[in-house]
DRENVEX-771263 format. One record per atom (N, C-alpha, C): residue in one letter; atom name; x, y, z. Coordinates in steps of 0.02 Angstrom, whole numbers, plus 50000, padded with zeros to 5 digits. Example, Ala and Ser with C-alpha at 12.3 -4.5 7.8 and 13.67 -1.06 7.14 Angstrom:
NODE resn name    c1    c2    c3
NODE    a    N 50660 49716 50390
NODE    a   CA 50615 49775 50390
NODE    a    C 50660 49835 50390
NODE    s    N 50642 49888 50354
NODE    s   CA 50684 49947 50357
NODE    s    C 50645 50002 50394
This chain:
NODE resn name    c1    c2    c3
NODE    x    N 50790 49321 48922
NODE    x   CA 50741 49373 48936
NODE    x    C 50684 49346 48979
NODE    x    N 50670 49271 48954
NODE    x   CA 50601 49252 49009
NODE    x    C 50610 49253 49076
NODE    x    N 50685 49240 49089
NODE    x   CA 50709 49209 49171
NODE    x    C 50684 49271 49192
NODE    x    N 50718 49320 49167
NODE    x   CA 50744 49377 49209
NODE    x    C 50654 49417 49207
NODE    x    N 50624 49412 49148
NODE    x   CA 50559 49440 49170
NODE    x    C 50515 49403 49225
NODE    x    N 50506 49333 49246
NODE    x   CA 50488 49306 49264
NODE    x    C 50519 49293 49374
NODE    x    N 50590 49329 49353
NODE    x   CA 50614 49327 49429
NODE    x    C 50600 49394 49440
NODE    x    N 50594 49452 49400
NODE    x   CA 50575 49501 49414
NODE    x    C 50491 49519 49433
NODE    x    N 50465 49502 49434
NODE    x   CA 50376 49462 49412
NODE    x    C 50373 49457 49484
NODE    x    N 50414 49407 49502
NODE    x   CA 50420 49357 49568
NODE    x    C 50423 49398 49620
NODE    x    N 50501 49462 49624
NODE    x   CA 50503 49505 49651
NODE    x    C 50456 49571 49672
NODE    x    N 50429 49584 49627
NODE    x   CA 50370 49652 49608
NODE    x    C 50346 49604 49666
NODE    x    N 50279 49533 49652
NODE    x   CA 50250 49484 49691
NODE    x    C 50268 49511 49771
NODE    x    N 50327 49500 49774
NODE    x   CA 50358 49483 49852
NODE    x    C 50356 49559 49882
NODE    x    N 50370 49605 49856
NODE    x   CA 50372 49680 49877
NODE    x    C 50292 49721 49880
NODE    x    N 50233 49633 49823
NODE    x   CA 50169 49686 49861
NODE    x    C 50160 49651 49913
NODE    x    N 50182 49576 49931
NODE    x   CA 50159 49574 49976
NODE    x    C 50187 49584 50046
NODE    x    N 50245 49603 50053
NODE    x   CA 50288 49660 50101
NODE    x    C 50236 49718 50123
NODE    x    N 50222 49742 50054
NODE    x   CA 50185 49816 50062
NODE    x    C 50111 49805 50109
NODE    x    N 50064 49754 50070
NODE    x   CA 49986 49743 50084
NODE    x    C 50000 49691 50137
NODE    x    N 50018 49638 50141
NODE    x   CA 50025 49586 50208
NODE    x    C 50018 49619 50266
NODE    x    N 50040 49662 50303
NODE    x   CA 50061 49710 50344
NODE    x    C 50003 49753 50369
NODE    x    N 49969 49759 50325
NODE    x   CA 49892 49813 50303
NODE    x    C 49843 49768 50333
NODE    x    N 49833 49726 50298
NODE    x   CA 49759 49681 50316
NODE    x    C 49772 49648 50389
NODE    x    N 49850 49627 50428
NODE    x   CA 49842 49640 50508
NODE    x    C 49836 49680 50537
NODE    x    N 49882 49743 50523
NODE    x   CA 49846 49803 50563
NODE    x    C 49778 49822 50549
NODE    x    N 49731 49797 50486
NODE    x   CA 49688 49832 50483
NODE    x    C 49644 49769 50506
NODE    x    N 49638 49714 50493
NODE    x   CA 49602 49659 50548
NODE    x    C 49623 49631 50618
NODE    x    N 49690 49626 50611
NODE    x   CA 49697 49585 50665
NODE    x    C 49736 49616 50750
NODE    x    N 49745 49681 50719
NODE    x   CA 49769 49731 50764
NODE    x    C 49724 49741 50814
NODE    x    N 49672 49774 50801
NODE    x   CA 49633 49805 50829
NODE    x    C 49597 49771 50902
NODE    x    N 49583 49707 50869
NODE    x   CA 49575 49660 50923
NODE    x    C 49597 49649 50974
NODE    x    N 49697 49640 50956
NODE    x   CA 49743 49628 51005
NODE    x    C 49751 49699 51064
NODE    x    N 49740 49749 51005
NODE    x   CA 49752 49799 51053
NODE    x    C 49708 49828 51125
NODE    x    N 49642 49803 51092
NODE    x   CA 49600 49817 51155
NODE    x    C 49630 49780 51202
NODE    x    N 49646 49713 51212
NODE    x   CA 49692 49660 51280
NODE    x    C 49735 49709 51305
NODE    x    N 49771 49753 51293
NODE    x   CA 49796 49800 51350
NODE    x    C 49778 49857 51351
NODE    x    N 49760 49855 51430
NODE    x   CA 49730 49880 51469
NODE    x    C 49775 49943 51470
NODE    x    N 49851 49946 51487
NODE    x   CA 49873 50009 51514
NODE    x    C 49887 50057 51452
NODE    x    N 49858 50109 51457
NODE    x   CA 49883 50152 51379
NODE    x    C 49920 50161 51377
NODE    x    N 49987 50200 51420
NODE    x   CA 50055 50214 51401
NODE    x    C 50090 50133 51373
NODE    x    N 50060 50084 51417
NODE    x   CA 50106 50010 51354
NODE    x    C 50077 50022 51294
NODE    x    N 50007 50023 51263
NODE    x   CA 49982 50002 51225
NODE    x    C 49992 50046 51168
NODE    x    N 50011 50128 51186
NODE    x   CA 50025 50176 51131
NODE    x    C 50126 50156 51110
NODE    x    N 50148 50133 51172
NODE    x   CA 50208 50119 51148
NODE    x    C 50218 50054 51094
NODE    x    N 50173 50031 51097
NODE    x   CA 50161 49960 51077
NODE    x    C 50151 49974 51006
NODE    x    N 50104 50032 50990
NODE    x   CA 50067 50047 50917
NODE    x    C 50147 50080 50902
NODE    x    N 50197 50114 50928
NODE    x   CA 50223 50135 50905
NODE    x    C 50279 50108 50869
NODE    x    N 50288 50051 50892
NODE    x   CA 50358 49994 50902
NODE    x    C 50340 49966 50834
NODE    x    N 50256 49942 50842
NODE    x   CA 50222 49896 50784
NODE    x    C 50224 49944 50701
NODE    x    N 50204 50006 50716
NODE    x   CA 50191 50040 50665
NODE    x    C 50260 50050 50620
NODE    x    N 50309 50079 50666
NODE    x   CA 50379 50072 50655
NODE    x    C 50417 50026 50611
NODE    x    N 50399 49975 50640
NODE    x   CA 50436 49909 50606
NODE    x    C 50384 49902 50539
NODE    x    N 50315 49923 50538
NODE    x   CA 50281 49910 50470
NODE    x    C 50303 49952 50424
NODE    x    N 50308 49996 50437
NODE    x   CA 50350 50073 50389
NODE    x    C 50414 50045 50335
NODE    x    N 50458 50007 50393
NODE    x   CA 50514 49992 50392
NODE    x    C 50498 49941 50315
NODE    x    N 50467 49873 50361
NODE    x   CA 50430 49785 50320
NODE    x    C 50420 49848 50261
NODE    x    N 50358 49885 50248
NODE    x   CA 50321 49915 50172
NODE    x    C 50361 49946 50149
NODE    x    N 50415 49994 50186
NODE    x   CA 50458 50014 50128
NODE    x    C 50506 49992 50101
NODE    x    N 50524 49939 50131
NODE    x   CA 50576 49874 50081
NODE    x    C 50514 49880 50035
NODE    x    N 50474 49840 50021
NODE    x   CA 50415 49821 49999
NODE    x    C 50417 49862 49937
NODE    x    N 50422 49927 49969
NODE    x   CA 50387 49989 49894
NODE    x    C 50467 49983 49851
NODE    x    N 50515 49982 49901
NODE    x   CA 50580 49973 49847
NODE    x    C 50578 49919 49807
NODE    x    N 50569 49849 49836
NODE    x   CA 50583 49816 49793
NODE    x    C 50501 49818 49719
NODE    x    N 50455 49829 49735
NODE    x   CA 50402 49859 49700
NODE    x    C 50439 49905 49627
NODE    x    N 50473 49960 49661
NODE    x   CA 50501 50011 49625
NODE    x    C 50555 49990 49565
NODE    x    N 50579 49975 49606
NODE    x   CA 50656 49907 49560
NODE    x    C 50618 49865 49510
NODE    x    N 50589 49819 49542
NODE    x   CA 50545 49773 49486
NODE    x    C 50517 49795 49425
NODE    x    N 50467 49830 49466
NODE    x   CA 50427 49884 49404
NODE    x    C 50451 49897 49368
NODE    x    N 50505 49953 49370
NODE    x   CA 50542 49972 49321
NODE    x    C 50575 49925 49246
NODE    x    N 50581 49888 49301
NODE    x   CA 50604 49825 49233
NODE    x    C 50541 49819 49207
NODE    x    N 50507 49786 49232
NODE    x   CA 50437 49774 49199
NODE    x    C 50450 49808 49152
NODE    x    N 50406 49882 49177
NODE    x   CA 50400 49924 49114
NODE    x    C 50460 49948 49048
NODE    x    N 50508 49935 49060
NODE    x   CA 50571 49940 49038
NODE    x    C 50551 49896 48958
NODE    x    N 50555 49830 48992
NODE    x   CA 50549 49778 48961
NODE    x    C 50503 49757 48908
NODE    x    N 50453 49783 48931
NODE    x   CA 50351 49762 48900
NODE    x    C 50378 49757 48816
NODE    x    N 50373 49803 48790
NODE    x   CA 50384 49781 48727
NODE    x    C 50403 49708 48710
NODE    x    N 50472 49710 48722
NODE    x   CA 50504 49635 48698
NODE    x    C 50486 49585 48726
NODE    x    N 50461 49607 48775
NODE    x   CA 50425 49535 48819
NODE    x    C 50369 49530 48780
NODE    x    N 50320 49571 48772
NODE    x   CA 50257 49550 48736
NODE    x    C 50274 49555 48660
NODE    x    N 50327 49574 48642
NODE    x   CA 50346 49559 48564
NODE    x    C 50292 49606 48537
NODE    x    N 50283 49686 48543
NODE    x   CA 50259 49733 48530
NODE    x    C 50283 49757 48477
NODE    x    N 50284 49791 48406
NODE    x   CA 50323 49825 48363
NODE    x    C 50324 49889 48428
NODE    x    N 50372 49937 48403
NODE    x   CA 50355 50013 48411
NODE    x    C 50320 50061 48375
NODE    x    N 50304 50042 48315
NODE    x   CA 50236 50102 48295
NODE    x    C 50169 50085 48300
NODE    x    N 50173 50040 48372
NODE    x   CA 50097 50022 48414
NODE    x    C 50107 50068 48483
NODE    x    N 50040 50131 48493
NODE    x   CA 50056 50153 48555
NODE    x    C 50047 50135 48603
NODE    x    N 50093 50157 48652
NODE    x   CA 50078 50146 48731
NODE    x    C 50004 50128 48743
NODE    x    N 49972 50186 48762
NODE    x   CA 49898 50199 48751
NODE    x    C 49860 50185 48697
NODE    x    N 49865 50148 48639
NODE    x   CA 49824 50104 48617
NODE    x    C 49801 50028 48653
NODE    x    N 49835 50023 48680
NODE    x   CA 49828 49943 48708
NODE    x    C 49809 49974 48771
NODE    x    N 49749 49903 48796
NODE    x   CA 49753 49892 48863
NODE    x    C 49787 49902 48922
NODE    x    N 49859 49888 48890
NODE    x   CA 49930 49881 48933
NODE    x    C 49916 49951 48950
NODE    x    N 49950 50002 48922
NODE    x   CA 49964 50078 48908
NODE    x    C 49922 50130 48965
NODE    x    N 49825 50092 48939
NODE    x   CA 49793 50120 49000
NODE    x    C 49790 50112 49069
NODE    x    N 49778 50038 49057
NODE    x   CA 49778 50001 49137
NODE    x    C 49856 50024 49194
NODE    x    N 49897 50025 49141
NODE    x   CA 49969 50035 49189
NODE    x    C 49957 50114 49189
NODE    x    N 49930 50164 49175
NODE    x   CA 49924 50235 49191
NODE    x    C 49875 50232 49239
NODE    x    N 49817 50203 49248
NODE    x   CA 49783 50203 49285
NODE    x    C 49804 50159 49352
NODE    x    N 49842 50114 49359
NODE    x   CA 49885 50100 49409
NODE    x    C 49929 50146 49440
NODE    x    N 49965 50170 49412
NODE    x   CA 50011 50215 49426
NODE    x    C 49970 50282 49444
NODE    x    N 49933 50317 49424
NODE    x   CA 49892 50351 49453
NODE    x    C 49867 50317 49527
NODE    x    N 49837 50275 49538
NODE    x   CA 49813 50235 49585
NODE    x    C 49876 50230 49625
NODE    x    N 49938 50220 49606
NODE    x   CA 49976 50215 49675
NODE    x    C 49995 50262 49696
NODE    x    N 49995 50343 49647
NODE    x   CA 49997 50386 49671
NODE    x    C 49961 50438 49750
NODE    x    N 49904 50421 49726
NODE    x   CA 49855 50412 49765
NODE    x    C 49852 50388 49852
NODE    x    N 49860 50304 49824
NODE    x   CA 49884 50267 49880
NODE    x    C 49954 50317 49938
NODE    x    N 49987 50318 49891
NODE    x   CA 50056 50338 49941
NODE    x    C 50046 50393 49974
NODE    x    N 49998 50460 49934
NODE    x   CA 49964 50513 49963
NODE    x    C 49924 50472 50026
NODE    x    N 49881 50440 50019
NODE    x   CA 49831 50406 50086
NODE    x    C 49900 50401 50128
NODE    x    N 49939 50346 50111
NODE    x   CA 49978 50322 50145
NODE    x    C 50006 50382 50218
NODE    x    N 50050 50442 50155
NODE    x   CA 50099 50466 50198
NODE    x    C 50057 50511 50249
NODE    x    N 49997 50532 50228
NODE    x   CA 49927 50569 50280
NODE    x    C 49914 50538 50324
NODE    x    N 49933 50465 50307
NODE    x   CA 49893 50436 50388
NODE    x    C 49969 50410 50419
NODE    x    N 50029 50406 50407
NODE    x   CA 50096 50406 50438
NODE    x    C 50131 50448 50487
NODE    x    N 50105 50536 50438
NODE    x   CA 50127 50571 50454
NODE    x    C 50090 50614 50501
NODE    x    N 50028 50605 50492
NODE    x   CA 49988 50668 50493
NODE    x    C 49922 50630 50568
NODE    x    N 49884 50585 50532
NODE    x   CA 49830 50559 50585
NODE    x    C 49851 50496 50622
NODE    x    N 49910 50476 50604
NODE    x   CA 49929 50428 50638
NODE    x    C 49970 50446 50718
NODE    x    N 49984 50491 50709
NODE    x   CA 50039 50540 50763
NODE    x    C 49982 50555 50816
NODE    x    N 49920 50577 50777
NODE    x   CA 49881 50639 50797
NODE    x    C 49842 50579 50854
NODE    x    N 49811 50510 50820
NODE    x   CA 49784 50456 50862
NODE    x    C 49848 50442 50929
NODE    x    N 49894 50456 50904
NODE    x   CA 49935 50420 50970
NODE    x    C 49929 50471 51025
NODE    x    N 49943 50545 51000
NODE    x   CA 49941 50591 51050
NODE    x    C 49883 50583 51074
NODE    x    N 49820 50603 51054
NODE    x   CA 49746 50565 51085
NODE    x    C 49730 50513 51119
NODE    x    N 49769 50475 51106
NODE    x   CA 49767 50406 51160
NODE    x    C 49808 50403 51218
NODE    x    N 49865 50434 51218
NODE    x   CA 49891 50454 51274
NODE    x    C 49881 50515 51316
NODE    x    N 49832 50570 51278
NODE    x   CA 49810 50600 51330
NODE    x    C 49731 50586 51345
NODE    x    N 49706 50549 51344
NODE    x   CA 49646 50505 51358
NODE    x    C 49673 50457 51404
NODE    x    N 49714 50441 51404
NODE    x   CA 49757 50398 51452
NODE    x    C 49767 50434 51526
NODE    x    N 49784 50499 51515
NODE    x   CA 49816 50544 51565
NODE    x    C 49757 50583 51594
NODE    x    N 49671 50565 51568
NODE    x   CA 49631 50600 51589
NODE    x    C 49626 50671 51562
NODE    x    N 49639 50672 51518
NODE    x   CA 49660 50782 51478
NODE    x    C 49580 50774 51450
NODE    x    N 49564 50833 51479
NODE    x   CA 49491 50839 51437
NODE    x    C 49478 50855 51368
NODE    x    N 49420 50839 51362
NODE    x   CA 49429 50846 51269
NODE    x    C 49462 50782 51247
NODE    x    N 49517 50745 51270
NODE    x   CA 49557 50690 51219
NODE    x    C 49501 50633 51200
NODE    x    N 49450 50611 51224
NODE    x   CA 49414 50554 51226
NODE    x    C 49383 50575 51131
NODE    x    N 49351 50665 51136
NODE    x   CA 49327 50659 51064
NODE    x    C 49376 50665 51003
NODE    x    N 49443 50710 51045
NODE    x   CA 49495 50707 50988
NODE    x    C 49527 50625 50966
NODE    x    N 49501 50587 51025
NODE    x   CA 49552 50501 51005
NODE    x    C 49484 50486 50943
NODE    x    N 49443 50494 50970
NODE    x   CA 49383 50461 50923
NODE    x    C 49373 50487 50862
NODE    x    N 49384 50537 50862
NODE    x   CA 49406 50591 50791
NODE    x    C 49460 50558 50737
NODE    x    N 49527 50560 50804
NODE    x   CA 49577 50527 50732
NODE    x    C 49561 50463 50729
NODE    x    N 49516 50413 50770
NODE    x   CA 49516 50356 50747
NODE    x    C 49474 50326 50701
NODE    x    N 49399 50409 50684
NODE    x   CA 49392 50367 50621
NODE    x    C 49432 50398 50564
NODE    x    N 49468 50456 50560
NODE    x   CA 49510 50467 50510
NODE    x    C 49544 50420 50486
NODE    x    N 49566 50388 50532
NODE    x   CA 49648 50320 50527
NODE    x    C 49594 50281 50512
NODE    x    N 49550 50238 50526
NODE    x   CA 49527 50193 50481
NODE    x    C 49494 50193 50424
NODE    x    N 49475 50262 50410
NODE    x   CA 49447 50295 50343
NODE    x    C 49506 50311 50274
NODE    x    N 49564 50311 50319
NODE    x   CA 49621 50314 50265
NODE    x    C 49664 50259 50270
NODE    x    N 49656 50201 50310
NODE    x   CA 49691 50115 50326
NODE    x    C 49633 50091 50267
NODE    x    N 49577 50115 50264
NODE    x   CA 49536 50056 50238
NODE    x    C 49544 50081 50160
NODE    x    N 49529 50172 50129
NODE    x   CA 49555 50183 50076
NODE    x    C 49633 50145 50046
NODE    x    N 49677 50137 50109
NODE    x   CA 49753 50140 50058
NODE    x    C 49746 50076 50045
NODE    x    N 49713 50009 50097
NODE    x   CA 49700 49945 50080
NODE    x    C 49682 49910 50027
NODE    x    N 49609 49970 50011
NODE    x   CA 49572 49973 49943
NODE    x    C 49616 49957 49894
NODE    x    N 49646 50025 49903
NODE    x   CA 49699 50047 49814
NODE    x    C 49733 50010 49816
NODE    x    N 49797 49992 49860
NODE    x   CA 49830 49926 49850
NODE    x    C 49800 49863 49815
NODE    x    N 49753 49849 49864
NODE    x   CA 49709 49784 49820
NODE    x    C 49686 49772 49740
NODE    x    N 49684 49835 49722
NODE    x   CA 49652 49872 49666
NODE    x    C 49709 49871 49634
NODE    x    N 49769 49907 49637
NODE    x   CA 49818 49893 49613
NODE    x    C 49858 49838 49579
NODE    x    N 49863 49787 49657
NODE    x   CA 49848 49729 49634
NODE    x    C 49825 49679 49601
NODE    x    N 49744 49706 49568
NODE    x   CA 49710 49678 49543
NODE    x    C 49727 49720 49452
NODE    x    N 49761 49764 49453
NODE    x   CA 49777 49785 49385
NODE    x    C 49851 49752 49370
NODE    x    N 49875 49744 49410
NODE    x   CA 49944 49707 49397
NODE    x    C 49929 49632 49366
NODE    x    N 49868 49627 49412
NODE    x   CA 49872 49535 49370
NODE    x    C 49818 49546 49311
NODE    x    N 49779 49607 49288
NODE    x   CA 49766 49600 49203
NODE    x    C 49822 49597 49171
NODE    x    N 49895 49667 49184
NODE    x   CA 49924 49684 49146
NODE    x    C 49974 49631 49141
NODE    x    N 49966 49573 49159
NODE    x   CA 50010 49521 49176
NODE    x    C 49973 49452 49106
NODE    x    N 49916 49457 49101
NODE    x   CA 49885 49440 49051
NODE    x    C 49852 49449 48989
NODE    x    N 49936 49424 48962
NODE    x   CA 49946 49471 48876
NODE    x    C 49889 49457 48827
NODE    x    N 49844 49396 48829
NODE    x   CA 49789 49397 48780
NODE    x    C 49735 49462 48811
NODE    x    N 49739 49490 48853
NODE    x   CA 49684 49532 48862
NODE    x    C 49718 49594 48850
NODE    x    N 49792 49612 48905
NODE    x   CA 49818 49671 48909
NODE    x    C 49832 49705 48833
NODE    x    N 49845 49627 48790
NODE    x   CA 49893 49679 48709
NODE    x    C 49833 49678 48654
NODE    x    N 49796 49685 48676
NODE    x   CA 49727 49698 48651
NODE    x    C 49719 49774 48636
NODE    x    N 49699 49801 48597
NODE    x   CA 49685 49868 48576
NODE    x    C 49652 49902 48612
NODE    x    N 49640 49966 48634
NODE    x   CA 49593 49989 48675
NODE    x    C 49532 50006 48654
């Protein structure tokens, strides 16, 4: 039971950092690079190629996340050597992992809004700001603080997330009563 909680542990590990790794370049180290080109039609094809392949990198990421988890939670009892007429929601564990899970709910909402929705909307804006179309200069500036208002929220919650995964990971605090 330890191996397998412990390679599963490992996995969850590797799928956040698939998910968040990915985040903190586009959300630091992107931005930088992108001003260096000059021509917009490269540079929107460029966001598109990049964004693409991150979709791709995070949603391995959220699968293997998904897979793991599940065990996790599957497991918790016998791993922490819980009776069953102790509740969920008496312990630490019970809350913190609802309030995670709420929280990634959340997250994936940010997520698929700025995928689907303001992420499209910045590219079309930048390529017709590119093409000289009037009006695009306030619509690019529009979705671009949207997209970093919802890059820097989903960053947040991830991190946050993250940071509840490693209480619920530490059984003298987590199997503590609430």
């Amino acid at each position: 039971m330890y191996w397998q909680h412990a390679l599963l542990t490992w996995i969850h590990v590797i799928g956040a950092a698939l998910w968040v790794g990915p985040q903190v370049y586009l959300a630091t180290g992107w931005p930088g690079a992108a001003r260096q080109i000059a021509d917009t039609a490269t540079k929107v094809e460029v966001i598109r190629v990049l964004t693409l392949r991150f979709a791709y990198l995070g949603g391995f990421g959220l699968l293997l996340l998904a897979g793991a988890g599940m065990y996790l939670i599957w497991t918790w009892r016998d791993y922490y050597a819980q009776p069953g007429e102790v509740g969920f929601w008496e312990l630490r564990y019970g809350v913190v992992f609802t309030v995670k899970m709420a929280s990634l709910a959340v997250m994936l909402a940010v997520t698929a809004l700025h995928m689907f929705v303001v992420g499209p909307r910045q590219l079309d804006a930048m390529a017709a700001e590119g093409r000289g179309e009037p009006g695009a200069a306030a619509r690019l500036a529009r979705a671009r603080r949207h997209s970093r208002a919802l890059s820097g929220t989903g960053l947040l919650l991830a991190l946050a997330i993250m940071g509840m995964g490693a209480a619920l990971s530490t059984a003298s605090w987590s199997m503590q009563e609430w």
